[in-house]
C-alpha positions as CSV (number, residue, x, y, z in Angstrom):
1,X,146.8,130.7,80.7
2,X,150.1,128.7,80.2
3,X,150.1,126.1,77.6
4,X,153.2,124.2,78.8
5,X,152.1,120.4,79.8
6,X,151.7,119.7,83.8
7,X,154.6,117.3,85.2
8,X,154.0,114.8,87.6
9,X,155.9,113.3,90.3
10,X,154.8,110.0,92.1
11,X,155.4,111.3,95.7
12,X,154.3,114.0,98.0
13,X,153.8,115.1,101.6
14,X,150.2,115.7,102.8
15,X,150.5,118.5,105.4
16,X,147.9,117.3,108.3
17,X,147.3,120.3,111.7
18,X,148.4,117.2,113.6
19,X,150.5,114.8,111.3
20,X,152.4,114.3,107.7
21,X,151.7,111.6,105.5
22,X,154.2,110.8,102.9
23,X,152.6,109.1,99.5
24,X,154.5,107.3,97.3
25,X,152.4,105.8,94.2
26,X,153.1,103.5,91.7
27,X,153.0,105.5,89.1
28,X,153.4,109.4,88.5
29,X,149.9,111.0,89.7
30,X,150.7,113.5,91.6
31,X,151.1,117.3,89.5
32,X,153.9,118.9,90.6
33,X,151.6,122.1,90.7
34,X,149.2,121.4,93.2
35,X,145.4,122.1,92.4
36,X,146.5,120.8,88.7
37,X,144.3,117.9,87.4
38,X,145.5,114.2,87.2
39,X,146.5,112.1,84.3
40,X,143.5,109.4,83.9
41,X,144.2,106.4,82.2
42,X,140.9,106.1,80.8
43,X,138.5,108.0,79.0
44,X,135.6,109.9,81.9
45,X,132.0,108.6,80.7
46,X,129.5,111.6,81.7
47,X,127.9,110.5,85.2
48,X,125.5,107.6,84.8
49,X,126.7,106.6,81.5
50,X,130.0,104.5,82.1
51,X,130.7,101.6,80.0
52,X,131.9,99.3,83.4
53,X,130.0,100.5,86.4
54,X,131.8,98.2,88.8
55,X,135.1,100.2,88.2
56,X,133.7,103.3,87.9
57,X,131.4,102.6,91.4
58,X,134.8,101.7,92.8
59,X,136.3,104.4,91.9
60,X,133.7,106.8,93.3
61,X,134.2,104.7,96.6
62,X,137.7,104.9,96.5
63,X,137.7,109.2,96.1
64,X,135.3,109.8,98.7
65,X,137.4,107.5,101.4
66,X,140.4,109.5,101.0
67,X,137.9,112.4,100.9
68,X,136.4,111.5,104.3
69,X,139.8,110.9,105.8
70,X,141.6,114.1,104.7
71,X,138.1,116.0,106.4
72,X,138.7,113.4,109.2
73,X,142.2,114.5,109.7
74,X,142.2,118.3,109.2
75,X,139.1,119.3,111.1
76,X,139.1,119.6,114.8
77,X,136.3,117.0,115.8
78,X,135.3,116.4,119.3
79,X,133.0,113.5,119.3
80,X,132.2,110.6,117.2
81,X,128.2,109.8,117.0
82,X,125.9,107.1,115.8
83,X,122.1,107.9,114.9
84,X,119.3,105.5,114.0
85,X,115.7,106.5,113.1
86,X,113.0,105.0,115.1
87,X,110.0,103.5,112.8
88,X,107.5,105.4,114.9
89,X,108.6,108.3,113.4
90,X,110.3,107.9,109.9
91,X,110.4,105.2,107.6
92,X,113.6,104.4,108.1
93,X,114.3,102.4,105.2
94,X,112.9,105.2,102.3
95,X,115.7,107.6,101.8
96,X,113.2,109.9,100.6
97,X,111.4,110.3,103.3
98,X,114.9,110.5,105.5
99,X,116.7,113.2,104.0
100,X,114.4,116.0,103.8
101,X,114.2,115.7,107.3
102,X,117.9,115.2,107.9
103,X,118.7,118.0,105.8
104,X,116.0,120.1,107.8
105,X,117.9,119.1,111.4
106,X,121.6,119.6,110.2
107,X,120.9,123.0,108.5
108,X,119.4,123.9,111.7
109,X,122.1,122.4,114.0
110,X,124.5,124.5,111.5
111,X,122.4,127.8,112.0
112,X,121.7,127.8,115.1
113,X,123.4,126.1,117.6
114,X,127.7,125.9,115.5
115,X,127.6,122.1,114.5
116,X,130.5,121.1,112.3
117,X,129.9,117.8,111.2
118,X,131.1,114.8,108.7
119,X,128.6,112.0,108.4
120,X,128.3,108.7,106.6
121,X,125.0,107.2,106.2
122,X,124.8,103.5,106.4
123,X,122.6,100.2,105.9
124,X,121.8,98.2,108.7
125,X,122.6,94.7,108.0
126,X,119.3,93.3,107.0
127,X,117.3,91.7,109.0
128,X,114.4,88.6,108.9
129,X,111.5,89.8,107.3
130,X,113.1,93.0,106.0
131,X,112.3,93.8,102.6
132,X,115.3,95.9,102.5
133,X,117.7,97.5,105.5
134,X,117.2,100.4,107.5
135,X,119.4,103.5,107.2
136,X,121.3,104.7,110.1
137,X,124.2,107.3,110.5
138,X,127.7,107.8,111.5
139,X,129.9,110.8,111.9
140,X,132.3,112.9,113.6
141,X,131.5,116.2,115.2
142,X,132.1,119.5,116.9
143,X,129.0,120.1,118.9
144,X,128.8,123.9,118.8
145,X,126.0,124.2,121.4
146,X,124.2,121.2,120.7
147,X,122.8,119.4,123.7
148,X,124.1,116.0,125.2
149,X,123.4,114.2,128.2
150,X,125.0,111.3,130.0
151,X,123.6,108.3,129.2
152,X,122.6,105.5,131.5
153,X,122.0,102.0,131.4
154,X,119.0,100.1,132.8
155,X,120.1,99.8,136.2
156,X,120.6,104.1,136.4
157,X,124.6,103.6,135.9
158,X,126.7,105.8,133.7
159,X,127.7,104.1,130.0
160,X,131.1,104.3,129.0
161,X,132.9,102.3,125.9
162,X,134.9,99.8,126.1
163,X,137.9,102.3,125.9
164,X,136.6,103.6,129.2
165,X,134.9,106.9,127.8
166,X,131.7,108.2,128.7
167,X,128.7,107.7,126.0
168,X,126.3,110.5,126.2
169,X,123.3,110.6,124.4
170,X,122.7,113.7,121.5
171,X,119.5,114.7,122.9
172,X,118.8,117.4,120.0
173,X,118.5,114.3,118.0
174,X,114.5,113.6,118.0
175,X,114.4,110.7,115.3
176,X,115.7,107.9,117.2
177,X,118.6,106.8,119.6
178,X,122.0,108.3,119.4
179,X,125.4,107.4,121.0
180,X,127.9,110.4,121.3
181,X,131.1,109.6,122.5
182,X,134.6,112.0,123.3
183,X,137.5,111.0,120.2
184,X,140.8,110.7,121.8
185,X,144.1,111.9,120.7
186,X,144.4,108.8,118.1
187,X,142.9,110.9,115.2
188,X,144.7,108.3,112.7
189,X,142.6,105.6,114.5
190,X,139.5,108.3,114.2
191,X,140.0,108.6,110.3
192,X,140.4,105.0,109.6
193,X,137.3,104.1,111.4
194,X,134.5,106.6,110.0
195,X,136.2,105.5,106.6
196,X,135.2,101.8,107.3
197,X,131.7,103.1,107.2
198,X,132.2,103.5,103.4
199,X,133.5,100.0,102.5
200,X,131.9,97.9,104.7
201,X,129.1,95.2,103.3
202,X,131.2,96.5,100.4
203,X,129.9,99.6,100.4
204,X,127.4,98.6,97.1
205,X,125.6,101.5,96.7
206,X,125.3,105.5,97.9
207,X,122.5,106.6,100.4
208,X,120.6,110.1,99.3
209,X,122.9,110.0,96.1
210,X,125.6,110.5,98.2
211,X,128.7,108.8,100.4
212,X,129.0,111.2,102.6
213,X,127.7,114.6,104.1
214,X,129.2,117.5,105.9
215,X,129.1,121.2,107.1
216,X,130.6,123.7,104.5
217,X,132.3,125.3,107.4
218,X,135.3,122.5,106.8
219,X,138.6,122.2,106.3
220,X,137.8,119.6,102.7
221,X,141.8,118.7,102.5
222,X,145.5,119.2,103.8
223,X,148.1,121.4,102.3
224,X,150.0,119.6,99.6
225,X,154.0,119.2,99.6
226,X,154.7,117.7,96.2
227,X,158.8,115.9,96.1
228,X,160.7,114.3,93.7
229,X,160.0,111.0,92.2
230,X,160.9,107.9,94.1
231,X,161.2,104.1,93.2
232,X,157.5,103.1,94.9
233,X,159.4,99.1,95.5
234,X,161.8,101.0,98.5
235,X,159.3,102.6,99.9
236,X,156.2,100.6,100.2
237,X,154.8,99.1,103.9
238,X,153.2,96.0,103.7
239,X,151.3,97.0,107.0
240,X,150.0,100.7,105.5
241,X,149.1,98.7,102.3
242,X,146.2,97.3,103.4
243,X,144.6,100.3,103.4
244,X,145.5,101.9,100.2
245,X,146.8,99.0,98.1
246,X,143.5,99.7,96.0
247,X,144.8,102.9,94.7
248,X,148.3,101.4,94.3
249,X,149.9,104.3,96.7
250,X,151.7,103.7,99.6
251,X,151.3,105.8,103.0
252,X,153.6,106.4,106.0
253,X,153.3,108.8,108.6
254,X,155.4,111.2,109.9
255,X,155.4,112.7,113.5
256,X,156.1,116.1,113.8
257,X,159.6,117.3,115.4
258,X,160.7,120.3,116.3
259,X,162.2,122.5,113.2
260,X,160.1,120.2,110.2
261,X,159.9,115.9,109.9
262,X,161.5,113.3,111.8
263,X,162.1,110.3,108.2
264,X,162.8,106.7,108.7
């Protein structure tokens, strides 16, 4: 093993099947050696034991949203989906009651019938005379042979969004209702949203220990192009920052053209 020091850089491109996103940050994070680790600027308290748990929450939160959104990006889902849990059957607000059977359902899904998944469990907003919220699910897909059906409002008409796209129902879902709806082309717009899922209500706590699940068959992240440094003030996007201004890097995307990257 090499004893020479990693170098950083403070840019790179992240290779997406469908995009390129160029990262500037403000500072140099980025090893030049991809797969290298990162320079932290504070000491790592073992898990549990950290001295401000606010930061070290947020920066949990913050990894697994760029997580979710690289798996978002480089996996070819077909359909987002919601699940809740109907009280008749779970308790829907114990997560140890929930994800024994969850687990149970997705290995099988996996096993059986091909289902590629990425989930991110949720609270419902709580409600009057809720001791706590409800847990619930959202995720992206690739259904593999798992069943759906059309569904139907009250009158016997076909649902769609308010995009226009059909909502079927997941009917190999048997713990509550379920909404299963075709993704479009937009998979930026795809990535964005089942990344909201993490931060919103502020994202306080995990569900099942966790932020997120998914199928091992995945694609976890994109292949990395690291580049030269470059002065993060030029580059930044007001717009893009409002995503990532929390981890002080800057994003812009690239559309593919023919022979490599078109650049602004």
């Amino acid at each position: 093993m090499s004893n020479k020091p990693t170098v950083y850089t403070n840019a790179r491109y992240k290779m997406y099947p469908h995009s390129v996103v160029k990262e500037v940050a403000t500072g140099a994070c980025f090893p030049l050696v991809p797969g290298a680790p990162r320079p932290r600027p504070f000491a790592v308290s073992p898990p549990g034991q950290a001295k401000d748990k606010e930061r070290s929450l947020e920066s949990s939160r913050q990894r697994a949203r760029a997580r979710v959104r690289d798996m978002a990006l480089c996996n070819p889902f077909e359909y987002f989906f919601t699940w809740t849990i109907a009280p008749d059957l779970l308790d829907r607000y114990d997560p140890k009651a929930i994800y024994p059977k969850l687990r149970n359902f997705l290995s099988n899904a996996v096993r059986r019938k091909g289902l590629s998944y990425l989930i991110v469990p949720e609270y419902h907003e709580q409600k009057p005379g809720e001791d706590k919220p409800a847990i619930h699910f959202h995720g992206l897909c690739a259904l593999g042979k798992v069943e759906i059906k059309r569904a139907k409002d009250k009158r016997g008409h076909r649902m769609t969004d308010r995009n226009g796209r059909p909502v079927f129902h997941m009917t190999d879902w048997k713990y509550g209702f379920s909404t299963c709806v075709p993704l479009d082309e937009n998979r930026e717009r795809t990535a964005n949203y089942i990344v909201k899922y993490i931060t919103k209500n502020g994202g306080a706590e995990k569900i099942f220990g966790k932020w997120y699940l998914h199928s091992r068959d995945l694609v976890k992240g994109p292949e990395i192009i690291p580049l030269d440094p470059e002065r993060y003030n030029e580059f930044r996007d007001e717009a893009k920052l409002r995503f990532t201004a929390a981890s002080g890097c800057s994003r812009r995307n690239f559309p593919f053209c023919k022979g490599g990257f078109s650049h602004d």
